[in-house]
C-alpha positions in Angstrom: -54.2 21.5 -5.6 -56.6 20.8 -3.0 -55.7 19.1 0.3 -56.5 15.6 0.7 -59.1 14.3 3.1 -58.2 12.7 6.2 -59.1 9.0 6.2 -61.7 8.5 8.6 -61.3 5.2 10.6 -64.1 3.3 11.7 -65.2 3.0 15.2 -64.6 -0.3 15.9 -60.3 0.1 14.8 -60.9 3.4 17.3 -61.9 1.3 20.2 -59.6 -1.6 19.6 -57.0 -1.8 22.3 -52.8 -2.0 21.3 -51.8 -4.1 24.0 -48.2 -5.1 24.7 -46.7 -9.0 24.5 -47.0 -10.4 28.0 -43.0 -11.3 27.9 -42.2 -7.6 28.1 -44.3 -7.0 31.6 -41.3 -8.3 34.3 -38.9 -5.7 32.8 -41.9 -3.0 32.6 -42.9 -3.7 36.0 -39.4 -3.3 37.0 -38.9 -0.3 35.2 -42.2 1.6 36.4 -41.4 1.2 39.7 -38.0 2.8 39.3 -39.5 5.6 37.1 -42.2 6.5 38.8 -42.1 4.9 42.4 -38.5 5.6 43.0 -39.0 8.1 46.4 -42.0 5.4 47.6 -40.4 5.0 50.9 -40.8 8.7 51.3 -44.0 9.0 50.2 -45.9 9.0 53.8 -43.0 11.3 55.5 -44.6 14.2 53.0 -48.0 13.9 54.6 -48.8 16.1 57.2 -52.0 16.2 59.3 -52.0 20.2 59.5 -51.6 20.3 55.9 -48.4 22.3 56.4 -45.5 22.2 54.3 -43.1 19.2 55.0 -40.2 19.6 56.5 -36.9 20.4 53.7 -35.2 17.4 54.4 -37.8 15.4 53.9 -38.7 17.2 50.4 -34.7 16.7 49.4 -35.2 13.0 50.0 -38.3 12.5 47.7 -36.5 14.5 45.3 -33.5 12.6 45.5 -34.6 9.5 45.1 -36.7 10.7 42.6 -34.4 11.5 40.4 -32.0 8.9 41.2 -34.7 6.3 39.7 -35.6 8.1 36.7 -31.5 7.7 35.8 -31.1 4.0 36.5 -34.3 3.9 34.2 -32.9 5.5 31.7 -29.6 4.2 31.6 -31.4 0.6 31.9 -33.3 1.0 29.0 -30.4 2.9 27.2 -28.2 -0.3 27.5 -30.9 -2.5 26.2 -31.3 -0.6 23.4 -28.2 -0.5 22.4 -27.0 -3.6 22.5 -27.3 -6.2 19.7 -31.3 -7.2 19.1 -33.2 -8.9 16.6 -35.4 -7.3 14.2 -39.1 -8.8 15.6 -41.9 -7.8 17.2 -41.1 -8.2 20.5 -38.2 -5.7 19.9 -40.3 -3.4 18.1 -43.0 -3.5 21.2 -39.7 -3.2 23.7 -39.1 0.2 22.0 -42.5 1.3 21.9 -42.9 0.4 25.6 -39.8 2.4 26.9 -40.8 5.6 25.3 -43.7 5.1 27.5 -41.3 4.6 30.4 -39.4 7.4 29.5 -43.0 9.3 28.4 -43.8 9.0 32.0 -40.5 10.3 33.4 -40.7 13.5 31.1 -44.7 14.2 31.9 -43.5 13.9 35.8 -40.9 16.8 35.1 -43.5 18.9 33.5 -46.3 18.3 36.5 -48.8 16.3 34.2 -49.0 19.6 32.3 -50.5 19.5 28.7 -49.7 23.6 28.4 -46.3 22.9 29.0 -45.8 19.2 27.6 -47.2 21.0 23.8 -44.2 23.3 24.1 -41.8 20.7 23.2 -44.1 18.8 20.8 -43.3 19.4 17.4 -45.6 16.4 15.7 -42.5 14.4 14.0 -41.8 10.8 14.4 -39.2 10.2 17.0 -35.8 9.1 15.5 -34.3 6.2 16.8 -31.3 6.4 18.7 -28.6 4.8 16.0 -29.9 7.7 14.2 -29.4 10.5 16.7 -26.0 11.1 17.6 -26.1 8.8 20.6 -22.6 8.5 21.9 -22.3 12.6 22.8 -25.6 12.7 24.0 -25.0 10.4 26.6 -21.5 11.9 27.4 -23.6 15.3 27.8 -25.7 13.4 30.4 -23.1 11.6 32.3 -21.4 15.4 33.0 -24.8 16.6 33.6 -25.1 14.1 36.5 -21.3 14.4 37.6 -22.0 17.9 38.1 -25.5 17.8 39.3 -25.8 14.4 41.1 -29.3 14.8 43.0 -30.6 15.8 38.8 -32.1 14.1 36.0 -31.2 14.3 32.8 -33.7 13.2 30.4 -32.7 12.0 26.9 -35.3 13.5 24.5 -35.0 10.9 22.0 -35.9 8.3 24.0 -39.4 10.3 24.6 -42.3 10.5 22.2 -43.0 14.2 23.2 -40.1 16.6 23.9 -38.9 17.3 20.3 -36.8 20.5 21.0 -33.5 20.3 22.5 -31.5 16.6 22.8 -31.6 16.8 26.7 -33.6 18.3 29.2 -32.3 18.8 32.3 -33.9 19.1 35.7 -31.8 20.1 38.9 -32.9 19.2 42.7 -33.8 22.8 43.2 -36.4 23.0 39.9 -34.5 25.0 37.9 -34.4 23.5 33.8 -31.8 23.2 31.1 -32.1 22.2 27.4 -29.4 21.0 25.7 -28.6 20.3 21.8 -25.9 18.1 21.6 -23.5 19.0 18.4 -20.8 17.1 17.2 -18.3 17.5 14.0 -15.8 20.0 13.3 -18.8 21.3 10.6 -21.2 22.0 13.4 -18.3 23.5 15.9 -17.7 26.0 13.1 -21.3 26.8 12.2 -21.9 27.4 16.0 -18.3 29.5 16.4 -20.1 31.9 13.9 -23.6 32.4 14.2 -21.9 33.2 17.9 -20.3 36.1 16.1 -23.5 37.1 13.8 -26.1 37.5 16.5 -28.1 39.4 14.3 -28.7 36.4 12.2 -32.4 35.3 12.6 -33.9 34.5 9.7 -32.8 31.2 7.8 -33.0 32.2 4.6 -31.1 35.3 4.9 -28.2 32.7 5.4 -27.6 31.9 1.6 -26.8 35.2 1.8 -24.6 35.4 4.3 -22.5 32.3 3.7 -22.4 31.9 0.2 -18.8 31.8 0.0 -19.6 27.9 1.7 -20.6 25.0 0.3 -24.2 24.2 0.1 -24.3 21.1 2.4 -23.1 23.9 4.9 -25.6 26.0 4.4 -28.2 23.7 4.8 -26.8 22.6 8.1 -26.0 25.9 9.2 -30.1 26.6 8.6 -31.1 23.5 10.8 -28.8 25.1 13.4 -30.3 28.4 13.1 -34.0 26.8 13.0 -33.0 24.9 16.0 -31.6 27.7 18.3 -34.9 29.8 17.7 -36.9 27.0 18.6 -35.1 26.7 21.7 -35.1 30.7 22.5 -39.0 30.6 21.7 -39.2 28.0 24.0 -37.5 29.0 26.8 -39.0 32.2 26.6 -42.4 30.9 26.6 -41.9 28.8 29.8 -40.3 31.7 32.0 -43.2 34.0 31.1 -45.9 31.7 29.9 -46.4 33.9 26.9 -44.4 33.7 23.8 -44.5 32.0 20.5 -45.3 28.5 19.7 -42.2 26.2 18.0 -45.0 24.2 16.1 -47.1 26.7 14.4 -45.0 30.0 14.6 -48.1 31.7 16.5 -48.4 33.7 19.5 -49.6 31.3 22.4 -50.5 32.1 26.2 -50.3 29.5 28.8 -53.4 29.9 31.2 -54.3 27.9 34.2 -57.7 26.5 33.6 -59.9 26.7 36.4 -59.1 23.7 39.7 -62.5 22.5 39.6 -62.7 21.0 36.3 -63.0 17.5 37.7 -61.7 14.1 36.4 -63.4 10.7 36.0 -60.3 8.5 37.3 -62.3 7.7 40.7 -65.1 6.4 37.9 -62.7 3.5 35.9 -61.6 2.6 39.2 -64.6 2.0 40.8 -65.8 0.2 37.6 -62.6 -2.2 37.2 -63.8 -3.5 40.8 -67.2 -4.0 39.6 -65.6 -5.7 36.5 -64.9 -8.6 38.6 -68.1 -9.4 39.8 -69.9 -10.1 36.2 -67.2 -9.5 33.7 -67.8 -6.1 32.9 -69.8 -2.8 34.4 -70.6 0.6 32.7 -71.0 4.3 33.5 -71.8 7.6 32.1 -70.5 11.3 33.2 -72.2 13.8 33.1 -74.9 12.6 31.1 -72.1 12.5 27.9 -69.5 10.4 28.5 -69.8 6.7 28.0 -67.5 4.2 29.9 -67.2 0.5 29.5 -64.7 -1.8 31.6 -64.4 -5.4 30.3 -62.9 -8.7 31.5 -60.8 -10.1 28.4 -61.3 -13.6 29.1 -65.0 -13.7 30.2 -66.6 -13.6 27.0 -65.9 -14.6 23.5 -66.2 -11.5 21.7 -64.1 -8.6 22.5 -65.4 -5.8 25.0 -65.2 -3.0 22.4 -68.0 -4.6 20.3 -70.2 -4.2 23.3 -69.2 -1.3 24.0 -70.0 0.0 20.6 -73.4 -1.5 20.3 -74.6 0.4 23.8 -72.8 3.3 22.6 -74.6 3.6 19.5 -77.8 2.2 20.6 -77.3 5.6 22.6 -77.5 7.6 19.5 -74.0 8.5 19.1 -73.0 8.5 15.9 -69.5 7.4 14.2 -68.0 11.1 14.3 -68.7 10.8 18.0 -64.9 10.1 19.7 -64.4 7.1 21.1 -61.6 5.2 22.5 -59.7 2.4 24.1 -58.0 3.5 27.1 -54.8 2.2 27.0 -54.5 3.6 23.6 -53.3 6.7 25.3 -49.7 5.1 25.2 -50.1 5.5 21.1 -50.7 10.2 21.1 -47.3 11.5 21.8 -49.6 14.2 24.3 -51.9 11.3 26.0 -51.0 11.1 29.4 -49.3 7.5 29.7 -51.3 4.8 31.6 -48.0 5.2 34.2 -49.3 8.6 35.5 -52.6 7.8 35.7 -54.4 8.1 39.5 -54.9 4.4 39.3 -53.8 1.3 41.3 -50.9 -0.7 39.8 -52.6 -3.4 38.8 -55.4 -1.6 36.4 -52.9 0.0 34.8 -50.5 -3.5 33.7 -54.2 -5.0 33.5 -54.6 -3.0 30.3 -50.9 -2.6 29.1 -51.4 -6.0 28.9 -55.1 -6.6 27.7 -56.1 -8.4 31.1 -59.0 -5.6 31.1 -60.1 -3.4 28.4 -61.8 0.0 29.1 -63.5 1.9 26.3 -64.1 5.6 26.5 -66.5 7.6 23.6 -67.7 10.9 24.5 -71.8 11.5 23.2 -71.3 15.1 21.2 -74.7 15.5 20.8 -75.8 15.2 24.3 -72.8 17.6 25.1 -73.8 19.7 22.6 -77.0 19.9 24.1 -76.0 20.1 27.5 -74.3 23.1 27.0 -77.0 24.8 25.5 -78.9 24.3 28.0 -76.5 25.8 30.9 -76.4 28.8 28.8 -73.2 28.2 27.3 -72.9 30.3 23.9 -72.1 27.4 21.3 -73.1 26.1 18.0 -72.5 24.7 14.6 -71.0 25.9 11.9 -72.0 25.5 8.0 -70.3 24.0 5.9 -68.7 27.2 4.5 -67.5 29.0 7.8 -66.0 25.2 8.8 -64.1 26.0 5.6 -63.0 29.4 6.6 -62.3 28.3 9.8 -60.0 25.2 8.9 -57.8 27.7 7.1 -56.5 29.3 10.0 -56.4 26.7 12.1 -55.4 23.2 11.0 -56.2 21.4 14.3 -59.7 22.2 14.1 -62.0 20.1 15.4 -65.1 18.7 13.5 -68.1 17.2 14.0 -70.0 15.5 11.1 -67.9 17.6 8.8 -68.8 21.1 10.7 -66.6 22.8 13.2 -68.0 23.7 16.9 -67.7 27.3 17.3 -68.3 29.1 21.4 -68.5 32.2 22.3 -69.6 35.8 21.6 -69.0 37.5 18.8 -64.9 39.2 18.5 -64.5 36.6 21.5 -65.6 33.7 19.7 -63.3 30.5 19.3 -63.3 26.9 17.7 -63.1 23.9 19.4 -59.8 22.1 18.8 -58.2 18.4 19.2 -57.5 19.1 22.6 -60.8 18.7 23.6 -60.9 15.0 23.2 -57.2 14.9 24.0 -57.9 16.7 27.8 -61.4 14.4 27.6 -60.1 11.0 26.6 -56.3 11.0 27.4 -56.4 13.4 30.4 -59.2 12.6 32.2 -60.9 15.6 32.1 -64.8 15.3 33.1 -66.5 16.6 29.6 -69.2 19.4 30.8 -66.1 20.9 33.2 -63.8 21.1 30.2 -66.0 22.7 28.0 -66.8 25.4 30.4 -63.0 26.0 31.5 -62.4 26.5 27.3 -65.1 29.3 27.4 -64.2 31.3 30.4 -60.7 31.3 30.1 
């Protein structure tokens, strides 16, 4: 049976912004400041004009205080939660606002590192927490803080991303733990002995081995197995930045792209200012990617229309990406609007559709570009793309036909990333593409 085909939205829906109700922003601003502006009053103490390292005590501060307001954070938006809500919108866009808040926490653990932050992604939906078993997950976390008070403990459920392990756990001196949380007299005993059958690995070899049990334990004692390997791939891929991946089962390396791939924050920034003067002010990096920052209430139709007529006038065409900003907050790997290097009040100024900024990357020009800097990189036909997309479902296409660079054995296929690092990341275009193709 053949696959289905992907349902290709239009640009317009692409560009459109999902902005939050205005009532949530008091408890959002609160909880921002606590997640990610907890060790403020620190902040200047860690700059030094020598560019030396600060001093210990002062580094044991910031990470103190750190920590300490990632946990009220958490345990704020825990209690809210959980308590008694109705079933409307504005409850639905409280949920979907704290995973950002706790989105943000967990991207701060992992340094703002995509290589690390795909580790833990394994592309389900997030389970809400009456369906996880809530009540010994947070009794895990209240020892993990009773033994480790300067640490944060990190509920993964409340996250979008981190999809392996119920807690993760990070101490005042760096070091990491991830938990899975079991509960049951049925789990107790499936963990008592696959402790005394290590050389159980393989899942299906467990029919096998239990089948004096009853198939509902089976089945659970499989999602324990699954889970624990999972875990071991993971935690063996982070101490030596080689291992396998959780996701796709496939050997994966984790390699520092080059520093000098540059980003285009100082660009929106800049542009947001401008925004004031006339309502709205575009840019374009690197002779590729398009940027528009609109005033919501200036004009009467929307800023992505505008955006998408200058865009296209431009020649791109509709398999060209294109974006609204804030819509970061909706790809469980987007860097969260909270992280971004950009003042306060841009970043609630889209949460909240004050300002809208639309981002579409020209593939043509890049395309082009590339060529042109003697960058090994083309198209390919229709069959290869077919080929290709075999081995690798997170291929990237472009008017139906994958983007393949490189030489020969050394020749790779641009992925999803690429727009992710571009669009969500803030990666400048042209120094993205060449990082891909020389590391």
């Amino acid at each position: 049976m053949a696959n289905k085909k992907r349902k290709k939205t239009a640009p317009l829906e692409l560009l459109t912004p999902k902005i939050l109700p205005m009532t949530l922003e008091p408890e959002l601003q609160q909880l921002y400041k606590l997640a990610c502006k907890g060790s403020e009053l620190v902040w200047a103490k860690l700059k030094t004009e020598d560019g030396q390292k600060p001093p210990k005590e002062f580094i044991d501060e910031f990470i103190d205080l750190t920590h300490r307001g990632m946990r009220i954070a958490q345990d704020k938006m825990i209690k809210r939660l959980l308590s008694p809500t109705e079933n409307d919108d504005v409850s639905h866009a409280r949920l979907f606002a704290y995973r950002g808040i706790a989105d943000a926490i967990g991207w701060q653990l992992f340094k703002n590192e995509l290589a690390y932050a795909k580790r833990f992604f394994m592309a389900q939906q997030p389970p809400t927490l009456q369906e996880a078993n809530i009540e010994s997950v947070l009794f895990t976390v209240e020892q993990c803080h009773a033994q480790n008070p300067d640490s944060i403990a990190l509920i993964s459920d409340l996250t979008n991303f981190i999809q392996i392990g119920d807690i993760y756990h990070v101490k005042k001196d760096g070091s990491t733990n991830i938990y899975e949380v079991k509960e049951g007299k049925t789990n107790k005993q499936i963990l008592q002995t696959l402790s005394e059958e290590p050389t159980l690995v393989d899942d299906s070899d467990v029919a096998n081995q239990f089948s004096d049990k009853p198939t509902n334990f089976q089945k659970q004692a499989q999602r324990t197995l699954r889970q624990k390997q999972r875990m071991q791939s993971l935690q063996e891929t982070l101490s030596n930045d080689e291992g396998v991946d959780a996701l796709t089962g496939k050997p994966v390396k984790i390699l520092d792209l080059p520093t000098d791939v540059g980003t285009w924050h100082r660009s929106i920034v800049d542009l947001s200012k401008q925004c004031e003067l006339k309502g709205y002010a575009i840019d374009v990096i690197q002779d590729c990617l398009y940027i528009g920052c609109y005033d919501t209430g200036r004009f009467k139709a929307p800023g992505q229309l505008a955006f998408e007529a200058w865009f296209s006038d431009m020649g791109a065409t509709p398999d060209c990406p294109r974006t609204s900003l804030v819509n970061c907050m909706m790809d469980p790997l987007g860097l969260p609007i909270y992280n971004l290097p950009i003042p306060d009040e841009l970043k609630f100024d889209l949460l909240f559709g004050r300002k809208h900024i639309s981002l579409g990357i020209h593939m043509q020009k890049l395309i082009e570009i590339c060529i042109g800097m003697g960058i090994p990189i083309r198209f390919a036909d229709k069959k290869e793309t077919a080929r290709l997309k075999q081995k690798n479902k997170y291929l990237w296409r472009y008017n139906g036909q994958a983007i393949v660079f490189g030489e020969a054995a050394q020749q790779v296929c641009l992925g999803e990333g690429f727009a992710l690092r571009v669009l969500y990341h803030g990666e400048k275009p042209l120094d993205s593409m060449v990082a891909l193709t020389t590391v």
